[in-house]
PQR file with spaces between the fields and no chain letter, atoms N, CA, C, O and H, PARSE charges and radii, in Angstrom:
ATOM       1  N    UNK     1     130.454   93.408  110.182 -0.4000 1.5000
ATOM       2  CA   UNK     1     129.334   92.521  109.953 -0.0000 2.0000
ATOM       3  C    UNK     1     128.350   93.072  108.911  0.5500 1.7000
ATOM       4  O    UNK     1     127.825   92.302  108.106 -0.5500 1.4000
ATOM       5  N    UNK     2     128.072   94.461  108.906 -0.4000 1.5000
ATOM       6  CA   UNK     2     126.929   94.768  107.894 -0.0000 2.0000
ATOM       7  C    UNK     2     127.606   95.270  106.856  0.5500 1.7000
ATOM       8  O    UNK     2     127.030   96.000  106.050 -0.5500 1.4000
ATOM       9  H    UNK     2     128.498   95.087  109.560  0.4000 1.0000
ATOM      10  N    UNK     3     128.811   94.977  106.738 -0.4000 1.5000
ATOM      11  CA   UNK     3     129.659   94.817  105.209 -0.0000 2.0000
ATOM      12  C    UNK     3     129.230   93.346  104.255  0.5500 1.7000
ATOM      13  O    UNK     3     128.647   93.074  103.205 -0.5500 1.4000
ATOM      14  H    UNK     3     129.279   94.384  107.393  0.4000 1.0000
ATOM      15  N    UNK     4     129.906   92.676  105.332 -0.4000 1.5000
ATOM      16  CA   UNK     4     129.750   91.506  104.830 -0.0000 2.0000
ATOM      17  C    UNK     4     128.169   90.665  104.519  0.5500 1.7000
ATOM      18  O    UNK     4     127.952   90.007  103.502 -0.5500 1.4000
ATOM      19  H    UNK     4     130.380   92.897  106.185  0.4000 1.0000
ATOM      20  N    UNK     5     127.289   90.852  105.519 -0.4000 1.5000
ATOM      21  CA   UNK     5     125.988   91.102  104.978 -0.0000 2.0000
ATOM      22  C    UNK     5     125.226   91.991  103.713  0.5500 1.7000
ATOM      23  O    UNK     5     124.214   91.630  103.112 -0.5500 1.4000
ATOM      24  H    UNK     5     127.465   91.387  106.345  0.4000 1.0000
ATOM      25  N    UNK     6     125.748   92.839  103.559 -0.4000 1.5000
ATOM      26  CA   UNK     6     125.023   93.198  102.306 -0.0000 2.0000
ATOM      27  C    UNK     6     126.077   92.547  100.795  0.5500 1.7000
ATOM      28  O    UNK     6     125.785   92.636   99.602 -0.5500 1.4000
ATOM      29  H    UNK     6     126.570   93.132  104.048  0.4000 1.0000
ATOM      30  N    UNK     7     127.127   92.014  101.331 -0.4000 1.5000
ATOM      31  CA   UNK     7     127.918   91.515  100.037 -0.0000 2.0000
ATOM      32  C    UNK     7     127.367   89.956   99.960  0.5500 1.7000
ATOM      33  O    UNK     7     127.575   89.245   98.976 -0.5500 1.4000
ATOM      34  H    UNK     7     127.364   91.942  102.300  0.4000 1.0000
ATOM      35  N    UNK     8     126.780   89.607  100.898 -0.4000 1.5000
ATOM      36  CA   UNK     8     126.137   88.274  100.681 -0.0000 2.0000
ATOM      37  C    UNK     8     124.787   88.623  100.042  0.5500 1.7000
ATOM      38  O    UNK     8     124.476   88.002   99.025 -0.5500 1.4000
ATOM      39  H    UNK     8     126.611   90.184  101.696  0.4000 1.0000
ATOM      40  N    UNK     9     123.792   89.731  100.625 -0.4000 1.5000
ATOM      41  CA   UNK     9     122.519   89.732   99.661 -0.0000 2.0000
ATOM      42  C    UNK     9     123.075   90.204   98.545  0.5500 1.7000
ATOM      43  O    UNK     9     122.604   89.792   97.485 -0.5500 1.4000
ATOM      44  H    UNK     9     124.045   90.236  101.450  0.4000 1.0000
ATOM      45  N    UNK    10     123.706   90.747   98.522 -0.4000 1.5000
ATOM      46  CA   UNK    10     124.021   91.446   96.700 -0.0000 2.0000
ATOM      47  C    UNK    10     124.361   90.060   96.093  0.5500 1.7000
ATOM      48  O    UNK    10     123.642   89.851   95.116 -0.5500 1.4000
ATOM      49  H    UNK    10     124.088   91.083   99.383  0.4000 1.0000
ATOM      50  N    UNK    11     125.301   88.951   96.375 -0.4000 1.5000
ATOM      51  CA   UNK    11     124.889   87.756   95.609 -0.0000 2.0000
ATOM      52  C    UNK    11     123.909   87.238   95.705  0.5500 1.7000
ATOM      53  O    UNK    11     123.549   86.655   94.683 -0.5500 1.4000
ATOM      54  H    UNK    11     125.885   89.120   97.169  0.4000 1.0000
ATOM      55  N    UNK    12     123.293   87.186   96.502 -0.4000 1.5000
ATOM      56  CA   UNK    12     122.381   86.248   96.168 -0.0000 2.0000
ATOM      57  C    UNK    12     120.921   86.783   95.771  0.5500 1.7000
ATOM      58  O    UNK    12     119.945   86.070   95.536 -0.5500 1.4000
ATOM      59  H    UNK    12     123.585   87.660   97.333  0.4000 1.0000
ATOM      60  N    UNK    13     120.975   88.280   95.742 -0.4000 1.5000
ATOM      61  CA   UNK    13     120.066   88.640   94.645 -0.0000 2.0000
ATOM      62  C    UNK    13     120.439   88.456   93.371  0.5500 1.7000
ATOM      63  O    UNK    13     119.503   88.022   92.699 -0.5500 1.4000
ATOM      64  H    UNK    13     121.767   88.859   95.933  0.4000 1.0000
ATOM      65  N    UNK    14     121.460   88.616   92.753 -0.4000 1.5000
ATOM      66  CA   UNK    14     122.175   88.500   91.486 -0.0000 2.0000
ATOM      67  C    UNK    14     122.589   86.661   91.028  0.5500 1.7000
ATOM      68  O    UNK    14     122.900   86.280   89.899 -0.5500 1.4000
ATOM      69  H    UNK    14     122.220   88.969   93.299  0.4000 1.0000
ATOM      70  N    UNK    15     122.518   86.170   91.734 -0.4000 1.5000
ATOM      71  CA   UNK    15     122.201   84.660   91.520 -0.0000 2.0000
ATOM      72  C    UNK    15     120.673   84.250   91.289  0.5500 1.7000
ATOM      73  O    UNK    15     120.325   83.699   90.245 -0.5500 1.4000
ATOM      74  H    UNK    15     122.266   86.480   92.650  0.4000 1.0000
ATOM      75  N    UNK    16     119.894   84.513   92.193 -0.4000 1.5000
ATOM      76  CA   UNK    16     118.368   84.278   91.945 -0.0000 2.0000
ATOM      77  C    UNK    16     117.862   85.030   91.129  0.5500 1.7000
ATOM      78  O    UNK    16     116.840   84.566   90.624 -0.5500 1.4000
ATOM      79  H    UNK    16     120.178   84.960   93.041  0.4000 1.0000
ATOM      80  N    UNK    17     118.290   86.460   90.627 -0.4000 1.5000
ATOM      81  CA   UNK    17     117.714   87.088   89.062 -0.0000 2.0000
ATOM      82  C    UNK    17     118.524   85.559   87.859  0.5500 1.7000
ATOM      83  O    UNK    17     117.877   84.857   87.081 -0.5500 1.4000
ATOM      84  H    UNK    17     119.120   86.837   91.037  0.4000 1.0000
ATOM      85  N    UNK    18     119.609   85.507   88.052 -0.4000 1.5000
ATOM      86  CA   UNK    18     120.140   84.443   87.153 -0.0000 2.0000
ATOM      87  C    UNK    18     119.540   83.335   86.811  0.5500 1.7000
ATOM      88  O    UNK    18     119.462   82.906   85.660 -0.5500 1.4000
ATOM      89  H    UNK    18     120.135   86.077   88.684  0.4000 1.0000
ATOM      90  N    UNK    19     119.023   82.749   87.944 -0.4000 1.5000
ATOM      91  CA   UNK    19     118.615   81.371   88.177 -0.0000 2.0000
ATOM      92  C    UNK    19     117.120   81.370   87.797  0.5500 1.7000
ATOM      93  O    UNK    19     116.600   80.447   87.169 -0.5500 1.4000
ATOM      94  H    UNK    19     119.086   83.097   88.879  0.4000 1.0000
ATOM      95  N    UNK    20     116.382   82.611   88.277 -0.4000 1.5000
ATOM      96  CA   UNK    20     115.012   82.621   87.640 -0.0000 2.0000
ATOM      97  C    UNK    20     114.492   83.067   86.042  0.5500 1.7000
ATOM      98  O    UNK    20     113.381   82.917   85.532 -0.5500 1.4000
ATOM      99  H    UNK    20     116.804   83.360   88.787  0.4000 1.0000
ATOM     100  N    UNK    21     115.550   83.580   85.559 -0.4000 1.5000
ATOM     101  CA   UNK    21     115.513   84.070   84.116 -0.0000 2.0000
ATOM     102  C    UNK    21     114.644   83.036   83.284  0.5500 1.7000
ATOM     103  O    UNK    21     113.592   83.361   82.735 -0.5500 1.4000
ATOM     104  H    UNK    21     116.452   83.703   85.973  0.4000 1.0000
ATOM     105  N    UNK    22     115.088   81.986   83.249 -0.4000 1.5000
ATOM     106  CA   UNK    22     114.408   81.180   82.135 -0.0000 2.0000
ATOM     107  C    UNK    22     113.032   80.636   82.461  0.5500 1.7000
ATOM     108  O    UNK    22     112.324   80.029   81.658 -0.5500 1.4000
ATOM     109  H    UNK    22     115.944   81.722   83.695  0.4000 1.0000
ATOM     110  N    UNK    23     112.748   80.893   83.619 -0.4000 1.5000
ATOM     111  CA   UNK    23     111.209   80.561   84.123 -0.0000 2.0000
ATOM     112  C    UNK    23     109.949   81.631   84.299  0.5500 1.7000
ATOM     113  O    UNK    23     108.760   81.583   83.984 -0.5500 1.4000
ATOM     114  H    UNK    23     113.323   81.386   84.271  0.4000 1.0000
ATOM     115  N    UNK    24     110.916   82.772   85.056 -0.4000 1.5000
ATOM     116  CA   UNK    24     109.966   83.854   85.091 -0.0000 2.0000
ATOM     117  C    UNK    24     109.964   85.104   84.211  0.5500 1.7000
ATOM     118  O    UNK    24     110.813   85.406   83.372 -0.5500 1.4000
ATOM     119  H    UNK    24     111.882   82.810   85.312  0.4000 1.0000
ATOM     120  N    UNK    25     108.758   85.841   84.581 -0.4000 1.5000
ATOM     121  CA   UNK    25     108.937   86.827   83.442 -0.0000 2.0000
ATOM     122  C    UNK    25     110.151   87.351   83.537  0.5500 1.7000
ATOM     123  O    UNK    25     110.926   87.075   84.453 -0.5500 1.4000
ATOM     124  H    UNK    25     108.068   85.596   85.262  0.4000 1.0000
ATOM     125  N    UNK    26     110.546   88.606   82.050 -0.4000 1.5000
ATOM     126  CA   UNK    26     111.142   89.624   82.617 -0.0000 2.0000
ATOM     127  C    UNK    26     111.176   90.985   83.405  0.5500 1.7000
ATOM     128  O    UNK    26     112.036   91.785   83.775 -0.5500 1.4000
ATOM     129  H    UNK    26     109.916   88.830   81.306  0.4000 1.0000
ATOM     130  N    UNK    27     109.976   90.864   83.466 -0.4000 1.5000
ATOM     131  CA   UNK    27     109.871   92.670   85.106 -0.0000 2.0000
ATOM     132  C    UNK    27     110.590   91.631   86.089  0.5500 1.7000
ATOM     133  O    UNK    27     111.388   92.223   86.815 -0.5500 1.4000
ATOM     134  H    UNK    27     109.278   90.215   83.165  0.4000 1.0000
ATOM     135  N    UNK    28     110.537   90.247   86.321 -0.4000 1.5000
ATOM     136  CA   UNK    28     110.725   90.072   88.074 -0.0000 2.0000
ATOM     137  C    UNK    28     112.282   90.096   88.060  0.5500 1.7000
ATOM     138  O    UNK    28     112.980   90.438   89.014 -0.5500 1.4000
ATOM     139  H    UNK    28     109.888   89.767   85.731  0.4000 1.0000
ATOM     140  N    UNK    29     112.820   89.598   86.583 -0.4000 1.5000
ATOM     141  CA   UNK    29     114.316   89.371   86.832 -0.0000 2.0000
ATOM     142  C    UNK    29     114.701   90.625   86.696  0.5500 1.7000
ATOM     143  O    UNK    29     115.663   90.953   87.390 -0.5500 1.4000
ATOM     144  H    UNK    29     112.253   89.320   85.807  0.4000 1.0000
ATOM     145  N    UNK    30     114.151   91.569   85.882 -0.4000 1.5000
ATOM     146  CA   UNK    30     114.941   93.174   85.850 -0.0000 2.0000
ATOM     147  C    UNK    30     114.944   93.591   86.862  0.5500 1.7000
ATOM     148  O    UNK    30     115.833   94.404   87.114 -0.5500 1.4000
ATOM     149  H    UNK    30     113.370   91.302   85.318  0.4000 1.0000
ATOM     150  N    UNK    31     113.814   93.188   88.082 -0.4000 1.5000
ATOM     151  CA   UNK    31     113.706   94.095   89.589 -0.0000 2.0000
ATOM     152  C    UNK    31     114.766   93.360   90.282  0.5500 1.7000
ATOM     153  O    UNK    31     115.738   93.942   90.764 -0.5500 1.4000
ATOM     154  H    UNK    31     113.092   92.527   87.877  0.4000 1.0000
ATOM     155  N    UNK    32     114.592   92.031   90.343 -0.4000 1.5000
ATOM     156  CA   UNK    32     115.820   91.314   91.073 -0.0000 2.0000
ATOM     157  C    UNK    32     117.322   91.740   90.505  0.5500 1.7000
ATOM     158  O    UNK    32     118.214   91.724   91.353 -0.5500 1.4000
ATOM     159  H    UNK    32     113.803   91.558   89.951  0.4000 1.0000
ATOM     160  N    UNK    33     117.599   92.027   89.477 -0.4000 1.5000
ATOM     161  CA   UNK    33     119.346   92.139   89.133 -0.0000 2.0000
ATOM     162  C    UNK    33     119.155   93.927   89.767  0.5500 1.7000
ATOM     163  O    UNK    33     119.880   94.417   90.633 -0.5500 1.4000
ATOM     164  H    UNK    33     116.874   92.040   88.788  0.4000 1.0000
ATOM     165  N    UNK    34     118.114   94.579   89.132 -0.4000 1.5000
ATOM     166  CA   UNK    34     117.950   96.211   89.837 -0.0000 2.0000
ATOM     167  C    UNK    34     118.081   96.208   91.602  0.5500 1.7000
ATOM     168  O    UNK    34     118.572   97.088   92.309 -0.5500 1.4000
ATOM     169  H    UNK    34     117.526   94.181   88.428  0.4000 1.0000
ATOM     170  N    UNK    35     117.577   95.142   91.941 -0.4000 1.5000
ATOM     171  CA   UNK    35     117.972   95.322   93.457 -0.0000 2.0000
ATOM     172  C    UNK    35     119.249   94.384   94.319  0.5500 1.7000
ATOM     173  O    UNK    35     119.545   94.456   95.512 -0.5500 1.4000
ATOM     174  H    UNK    35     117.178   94.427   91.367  0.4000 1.0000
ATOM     175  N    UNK    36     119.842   93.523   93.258 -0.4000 1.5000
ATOM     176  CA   UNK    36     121.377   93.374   93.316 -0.0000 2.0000
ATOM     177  C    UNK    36     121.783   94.801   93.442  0.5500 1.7000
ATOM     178  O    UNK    36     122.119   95.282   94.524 -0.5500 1.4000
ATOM     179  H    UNK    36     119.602   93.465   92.289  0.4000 1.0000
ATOM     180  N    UNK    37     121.747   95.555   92.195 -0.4000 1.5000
ATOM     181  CA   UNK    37     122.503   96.641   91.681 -0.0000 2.0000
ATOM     182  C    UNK    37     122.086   97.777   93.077  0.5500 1.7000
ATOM     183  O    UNK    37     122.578   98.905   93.115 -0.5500 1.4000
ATOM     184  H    UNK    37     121.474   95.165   91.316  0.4000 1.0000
ATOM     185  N    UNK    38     121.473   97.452   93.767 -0.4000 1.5000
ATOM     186  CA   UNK    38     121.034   98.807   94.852 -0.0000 2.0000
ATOM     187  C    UNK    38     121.898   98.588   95.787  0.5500 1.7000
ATOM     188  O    UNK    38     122.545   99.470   96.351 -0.5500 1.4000
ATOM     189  H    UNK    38     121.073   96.536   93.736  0.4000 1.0000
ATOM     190  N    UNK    39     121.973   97.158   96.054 -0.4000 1.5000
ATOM     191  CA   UNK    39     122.646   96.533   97.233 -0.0000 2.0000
ATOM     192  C    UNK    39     124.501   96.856   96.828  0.5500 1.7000
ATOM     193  O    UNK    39     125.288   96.963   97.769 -0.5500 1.4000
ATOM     194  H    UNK    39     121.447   96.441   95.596  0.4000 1.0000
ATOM     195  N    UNK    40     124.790   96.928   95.975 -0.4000 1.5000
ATOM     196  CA   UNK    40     126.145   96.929   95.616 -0.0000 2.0000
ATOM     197  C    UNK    40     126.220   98.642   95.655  0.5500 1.7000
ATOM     198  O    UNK    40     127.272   99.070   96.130 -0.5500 1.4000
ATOM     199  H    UNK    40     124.151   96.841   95.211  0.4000 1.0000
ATOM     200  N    UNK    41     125.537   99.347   95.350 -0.4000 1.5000
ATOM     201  CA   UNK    41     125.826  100.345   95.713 -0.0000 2.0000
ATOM     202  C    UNK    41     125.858  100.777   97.433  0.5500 1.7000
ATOM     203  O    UNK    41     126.785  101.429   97.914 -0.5500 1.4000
ATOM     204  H    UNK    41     124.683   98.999   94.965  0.4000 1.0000
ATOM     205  N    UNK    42     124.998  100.421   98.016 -0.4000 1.5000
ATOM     206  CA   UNK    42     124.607  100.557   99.761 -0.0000 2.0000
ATOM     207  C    UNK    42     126.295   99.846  100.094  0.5500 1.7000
ATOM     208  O    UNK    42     127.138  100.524  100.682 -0.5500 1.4000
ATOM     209  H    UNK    42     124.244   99.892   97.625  0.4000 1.0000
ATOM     210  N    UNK    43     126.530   98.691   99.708 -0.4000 1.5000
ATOM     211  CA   UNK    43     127.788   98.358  100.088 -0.0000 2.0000
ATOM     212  C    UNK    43     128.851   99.073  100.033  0.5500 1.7000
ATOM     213  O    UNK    43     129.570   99.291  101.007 -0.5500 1.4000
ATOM     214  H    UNK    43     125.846   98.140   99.230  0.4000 1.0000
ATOM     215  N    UNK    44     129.125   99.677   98.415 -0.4000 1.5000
ATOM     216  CA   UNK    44     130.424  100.741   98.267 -0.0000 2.0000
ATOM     217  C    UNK    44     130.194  102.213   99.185  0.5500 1.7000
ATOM     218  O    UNK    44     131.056  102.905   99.727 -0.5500 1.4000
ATOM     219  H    UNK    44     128.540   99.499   97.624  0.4000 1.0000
ATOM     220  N    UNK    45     129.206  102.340   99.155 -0.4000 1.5000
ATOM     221  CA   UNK    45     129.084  104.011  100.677 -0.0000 2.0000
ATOM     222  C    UNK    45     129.306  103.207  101.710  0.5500 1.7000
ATOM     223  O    UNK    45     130.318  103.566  102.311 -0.5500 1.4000
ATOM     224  H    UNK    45     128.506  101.777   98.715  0.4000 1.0000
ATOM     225  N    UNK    46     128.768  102.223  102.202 -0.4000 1.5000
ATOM     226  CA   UNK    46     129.133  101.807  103.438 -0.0000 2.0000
ATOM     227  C    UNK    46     130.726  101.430  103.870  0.5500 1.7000
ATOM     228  O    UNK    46     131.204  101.800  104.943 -0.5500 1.4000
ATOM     229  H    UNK    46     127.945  101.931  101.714  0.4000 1.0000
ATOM     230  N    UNK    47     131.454  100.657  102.895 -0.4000 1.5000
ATOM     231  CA   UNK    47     132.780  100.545  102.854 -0.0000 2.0000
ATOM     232  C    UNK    47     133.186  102.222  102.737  0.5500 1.7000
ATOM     233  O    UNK    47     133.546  102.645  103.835 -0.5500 1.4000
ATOM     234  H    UNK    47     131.065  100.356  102.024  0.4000 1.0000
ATOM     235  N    UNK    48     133.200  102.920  102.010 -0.4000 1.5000
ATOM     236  CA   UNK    48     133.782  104.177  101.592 -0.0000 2.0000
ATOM     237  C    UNK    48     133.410  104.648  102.531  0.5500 1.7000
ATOM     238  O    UNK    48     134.429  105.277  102.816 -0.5500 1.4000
ATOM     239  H    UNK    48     132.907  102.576  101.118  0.4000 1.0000
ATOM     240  N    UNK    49     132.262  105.027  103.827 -0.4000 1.5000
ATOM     241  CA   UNK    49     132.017  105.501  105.475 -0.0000 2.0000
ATOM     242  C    UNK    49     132.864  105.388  105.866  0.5500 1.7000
ATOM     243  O    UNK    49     133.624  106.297  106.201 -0.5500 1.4000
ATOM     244  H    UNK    49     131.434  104.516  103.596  0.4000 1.0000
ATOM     245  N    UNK    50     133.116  103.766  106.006 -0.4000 1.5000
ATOM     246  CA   UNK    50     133.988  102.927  107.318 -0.0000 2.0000
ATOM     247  C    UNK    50     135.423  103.236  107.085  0.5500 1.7000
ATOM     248  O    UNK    50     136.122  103.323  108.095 -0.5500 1.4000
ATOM     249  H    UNK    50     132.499  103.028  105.734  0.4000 1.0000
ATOM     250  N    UNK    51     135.989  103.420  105.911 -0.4000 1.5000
ATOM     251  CA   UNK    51     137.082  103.775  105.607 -0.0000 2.0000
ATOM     252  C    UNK    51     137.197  105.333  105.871  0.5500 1.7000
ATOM     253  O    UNK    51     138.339  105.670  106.185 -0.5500 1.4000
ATOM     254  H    UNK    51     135.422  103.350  105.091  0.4000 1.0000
ATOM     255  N    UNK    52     136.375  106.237  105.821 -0.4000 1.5000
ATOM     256  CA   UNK    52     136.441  107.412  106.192 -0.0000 2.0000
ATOM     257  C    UNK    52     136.637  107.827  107.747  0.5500 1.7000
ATOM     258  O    UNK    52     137.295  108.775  108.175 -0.5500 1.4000
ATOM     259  H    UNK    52     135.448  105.963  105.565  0.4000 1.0000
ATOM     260  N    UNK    53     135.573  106.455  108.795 -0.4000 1.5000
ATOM     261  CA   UNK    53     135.556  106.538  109.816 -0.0000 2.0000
ATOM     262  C    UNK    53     137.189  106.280  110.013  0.5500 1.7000
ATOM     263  O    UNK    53     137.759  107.030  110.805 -0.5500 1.4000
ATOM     264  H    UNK    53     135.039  105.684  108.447  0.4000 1.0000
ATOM     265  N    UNK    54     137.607  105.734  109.649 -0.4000 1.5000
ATOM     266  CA   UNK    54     139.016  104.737  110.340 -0.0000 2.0000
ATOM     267  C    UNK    54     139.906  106.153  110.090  0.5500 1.7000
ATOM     268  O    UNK    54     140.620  106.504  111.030 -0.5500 1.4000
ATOM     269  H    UNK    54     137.144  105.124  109.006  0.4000 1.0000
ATOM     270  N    UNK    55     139.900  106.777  109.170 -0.4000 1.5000
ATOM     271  CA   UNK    55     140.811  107.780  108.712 -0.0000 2.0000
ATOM     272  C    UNK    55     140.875  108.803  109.410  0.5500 1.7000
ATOM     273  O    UNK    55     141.846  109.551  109.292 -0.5500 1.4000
ATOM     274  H    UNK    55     139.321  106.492  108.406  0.4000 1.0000
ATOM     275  N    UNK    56     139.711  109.113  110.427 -0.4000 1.5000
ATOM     276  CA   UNK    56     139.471  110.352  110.788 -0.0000 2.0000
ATOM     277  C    UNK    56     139.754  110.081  111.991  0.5500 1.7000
ATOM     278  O    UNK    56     140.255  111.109  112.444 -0.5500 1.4000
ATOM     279  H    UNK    56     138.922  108.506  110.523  0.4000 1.0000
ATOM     280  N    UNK    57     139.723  109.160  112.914 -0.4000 1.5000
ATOM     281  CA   UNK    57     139.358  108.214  113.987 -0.0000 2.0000
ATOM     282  C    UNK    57     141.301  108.532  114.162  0.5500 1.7000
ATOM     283  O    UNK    57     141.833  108.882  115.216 -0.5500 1.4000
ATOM     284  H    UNK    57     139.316  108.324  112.546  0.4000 1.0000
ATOM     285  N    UNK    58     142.041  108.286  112.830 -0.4000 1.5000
ATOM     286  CA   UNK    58     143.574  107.832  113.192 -0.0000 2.0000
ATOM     287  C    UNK    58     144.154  109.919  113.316  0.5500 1.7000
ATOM     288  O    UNK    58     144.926  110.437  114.123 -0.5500 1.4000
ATOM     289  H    UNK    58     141.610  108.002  111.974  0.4000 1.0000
ATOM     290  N    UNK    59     143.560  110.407  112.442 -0.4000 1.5000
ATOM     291  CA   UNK    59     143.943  111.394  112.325 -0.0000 2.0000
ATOM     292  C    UNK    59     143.884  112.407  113.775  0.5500 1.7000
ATOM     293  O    UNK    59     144.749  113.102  114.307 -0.5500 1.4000
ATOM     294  H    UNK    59     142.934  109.985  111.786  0.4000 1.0000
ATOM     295  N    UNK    60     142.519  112.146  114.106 -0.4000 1.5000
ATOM     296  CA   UNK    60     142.358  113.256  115.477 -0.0000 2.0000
ATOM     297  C    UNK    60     143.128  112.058  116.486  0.5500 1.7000
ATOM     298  O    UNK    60     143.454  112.588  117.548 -0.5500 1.4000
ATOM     299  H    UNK    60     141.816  111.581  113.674  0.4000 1.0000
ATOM     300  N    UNK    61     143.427  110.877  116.442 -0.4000 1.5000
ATOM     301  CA   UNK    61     144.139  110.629  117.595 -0.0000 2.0000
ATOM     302  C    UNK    61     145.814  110.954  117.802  0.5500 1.7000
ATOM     303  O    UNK    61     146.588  110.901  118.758 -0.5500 1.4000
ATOM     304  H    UNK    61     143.162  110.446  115.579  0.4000 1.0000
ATOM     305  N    UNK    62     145.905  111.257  116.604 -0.4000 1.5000
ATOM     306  CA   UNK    62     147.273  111.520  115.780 -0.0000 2.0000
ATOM     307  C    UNK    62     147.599  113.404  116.331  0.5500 1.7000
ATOM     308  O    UNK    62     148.566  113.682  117.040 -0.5500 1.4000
ATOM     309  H    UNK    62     145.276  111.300  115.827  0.4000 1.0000
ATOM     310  N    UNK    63     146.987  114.058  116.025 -0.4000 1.5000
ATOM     311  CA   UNK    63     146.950  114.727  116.203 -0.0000 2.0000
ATOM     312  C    UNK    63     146.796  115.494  117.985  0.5500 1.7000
ATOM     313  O    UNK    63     147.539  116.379  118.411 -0.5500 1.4000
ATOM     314  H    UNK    63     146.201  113.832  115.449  0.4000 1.0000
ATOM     315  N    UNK    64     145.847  114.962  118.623 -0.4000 1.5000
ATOM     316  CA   UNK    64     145.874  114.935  119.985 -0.0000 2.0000
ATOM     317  C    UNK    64     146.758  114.242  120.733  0.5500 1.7000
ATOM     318  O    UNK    64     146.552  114.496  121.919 -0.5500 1.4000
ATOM     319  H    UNK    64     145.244  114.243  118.277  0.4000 1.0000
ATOM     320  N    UNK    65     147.956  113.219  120.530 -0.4000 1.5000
ATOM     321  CA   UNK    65     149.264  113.064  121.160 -0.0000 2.0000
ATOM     322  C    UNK    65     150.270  113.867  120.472  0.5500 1.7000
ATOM     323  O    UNK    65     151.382  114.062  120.964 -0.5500 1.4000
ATOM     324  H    UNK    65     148.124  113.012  119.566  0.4000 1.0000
ATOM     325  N    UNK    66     149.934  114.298  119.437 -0.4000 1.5000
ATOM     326  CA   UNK    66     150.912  115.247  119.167 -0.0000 2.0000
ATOM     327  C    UNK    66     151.102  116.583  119.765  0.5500 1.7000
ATOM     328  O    UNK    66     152.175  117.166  119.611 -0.5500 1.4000
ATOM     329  H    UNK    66     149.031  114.140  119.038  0.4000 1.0000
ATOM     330  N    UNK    67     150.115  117.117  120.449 -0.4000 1.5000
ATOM     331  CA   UNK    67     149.954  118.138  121.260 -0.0000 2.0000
ATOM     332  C    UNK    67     150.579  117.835  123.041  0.5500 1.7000
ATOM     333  O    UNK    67     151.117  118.605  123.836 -0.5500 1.4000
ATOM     334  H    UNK    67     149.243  116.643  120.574  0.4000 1.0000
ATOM     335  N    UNK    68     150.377  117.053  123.098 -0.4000 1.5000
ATOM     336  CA   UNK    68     150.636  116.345  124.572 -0.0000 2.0000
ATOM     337  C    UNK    68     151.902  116.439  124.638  0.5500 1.7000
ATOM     338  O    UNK    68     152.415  116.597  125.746 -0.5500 1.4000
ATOM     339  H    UNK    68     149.939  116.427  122.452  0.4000 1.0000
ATOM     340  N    UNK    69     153.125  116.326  122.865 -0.4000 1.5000
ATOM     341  CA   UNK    69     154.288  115.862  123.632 -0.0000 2.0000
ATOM     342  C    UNK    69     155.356  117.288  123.566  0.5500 1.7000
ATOM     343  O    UNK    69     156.586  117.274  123.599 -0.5500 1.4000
ATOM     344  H    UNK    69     152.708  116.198  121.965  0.4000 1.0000
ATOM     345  N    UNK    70     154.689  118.160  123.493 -0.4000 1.5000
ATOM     346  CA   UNK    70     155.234  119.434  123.605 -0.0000 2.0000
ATOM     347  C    UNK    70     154.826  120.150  124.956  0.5500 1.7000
ATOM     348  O    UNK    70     154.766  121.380  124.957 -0.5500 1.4000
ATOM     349  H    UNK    70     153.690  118.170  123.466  0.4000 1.0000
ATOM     350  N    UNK    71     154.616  119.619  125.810 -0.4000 1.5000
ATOM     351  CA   UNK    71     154.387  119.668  127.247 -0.0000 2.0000
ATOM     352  C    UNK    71     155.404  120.038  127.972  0.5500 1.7000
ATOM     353  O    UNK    71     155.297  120.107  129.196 -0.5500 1.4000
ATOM     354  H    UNK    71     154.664  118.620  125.808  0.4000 1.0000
């Protein structure tokens, strides 16, 4: 869930810097595409965690029946 939540604000900060360009200044659209760009980063560590979690999660379980079957 908080994958997919921050891949929805990362569009739709990066749509509303888009969409406001021709009306508002430029500081508000540089902060809005700059805080797309924060959010897309928070997303790739968070994916690159969860994928770390899953890896480590398979490994020590992997490893702890492997001990069991030399019993």
């Amino acid at each position: 869930m908080p994958i997919l939540k921050l891949g929805v604000l990362t569009v739709s900060y990066k749509l509303l810097s888009t969409v406001s360009q021709p009306i508002a200044d430029e500081k508000i659209v540089s902060l809005l595409d700059q805080i797309g760009d924060i959010f897309k980063i928070l997303l790739a560590i968070l994916s690159a965690m969860s994928f770390m979690i899953i890896i480590g999660t398979a490994l020590v379980l992997k490893i702890s029946n492997s001990g069991m079957m030399y019993r």
